[in-house]
N, C-alpha and C positions, 0 to 999 in steps of 0.2 A: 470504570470504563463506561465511554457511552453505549447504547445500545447497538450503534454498527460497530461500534468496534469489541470484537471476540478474542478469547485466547482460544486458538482450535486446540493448541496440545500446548509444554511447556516452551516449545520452544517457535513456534509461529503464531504470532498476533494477526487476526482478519480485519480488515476495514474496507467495509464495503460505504462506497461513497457517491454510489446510483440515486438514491434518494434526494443528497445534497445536491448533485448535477440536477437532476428533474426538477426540483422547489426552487432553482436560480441561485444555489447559495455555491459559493466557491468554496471547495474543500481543500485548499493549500495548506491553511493556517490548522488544519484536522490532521493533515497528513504530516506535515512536519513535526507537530505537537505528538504523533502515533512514533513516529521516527525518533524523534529524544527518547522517548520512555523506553526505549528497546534495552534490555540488561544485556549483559557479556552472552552471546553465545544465541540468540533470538532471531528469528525472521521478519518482517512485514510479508503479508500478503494483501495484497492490495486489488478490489474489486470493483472495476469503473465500467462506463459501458460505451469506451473509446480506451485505444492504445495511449496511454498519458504520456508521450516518447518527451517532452519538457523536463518530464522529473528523471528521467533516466542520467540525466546531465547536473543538471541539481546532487541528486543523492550521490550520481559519482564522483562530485567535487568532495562528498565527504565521505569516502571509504567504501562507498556499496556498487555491490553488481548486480545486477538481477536478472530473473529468467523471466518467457512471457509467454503466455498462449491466451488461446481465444477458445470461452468454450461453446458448446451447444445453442446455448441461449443468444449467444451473441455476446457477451459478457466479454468484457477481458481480468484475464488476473494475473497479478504481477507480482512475483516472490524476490524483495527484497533484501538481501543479504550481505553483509562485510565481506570484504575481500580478504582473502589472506588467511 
């Protein structure tokens, strides 16, 4: 795994993708690549420093739902999950 991208426990993967946003680099092809690797039963949590509301639409053409909050920092982070 790259370095922003963490396993916090067994079953949530973090990818924090503020850095990539800051340095001009588009993190789509990060995030989907974080998305395939998900095994049966896994979350994405996903950490940008804007509401990514594009991918909400994206990942629910493939199965996922997700929850969203905004924290302290300003941060947003988005827990990605399978439906069903």
């Amino acid at each position: 795994m790259g370095k922003d991208v963490t396993a916090v426990s067994e079953e949530v993967v973090r990818l924090d993708v503020r850095e990539d946003l800051k340095a001009g680099r588009e993190p789509f092809h990060k995030i989907m690549a974080a998305v395939q690797a998900l095994r049966e039963g896994q979350r994405l949590l996903l950490v940008a420093p804007f509401e990514p509301k594009p991918l909400y639409k994206v990942l629910g053409r493939m199965g996922f739902d997700h929850t969203t909050r905004q924290t302290e920092d300003g941060a947003w982070e988005v827990l990605f999950f399978r439906q069903g």
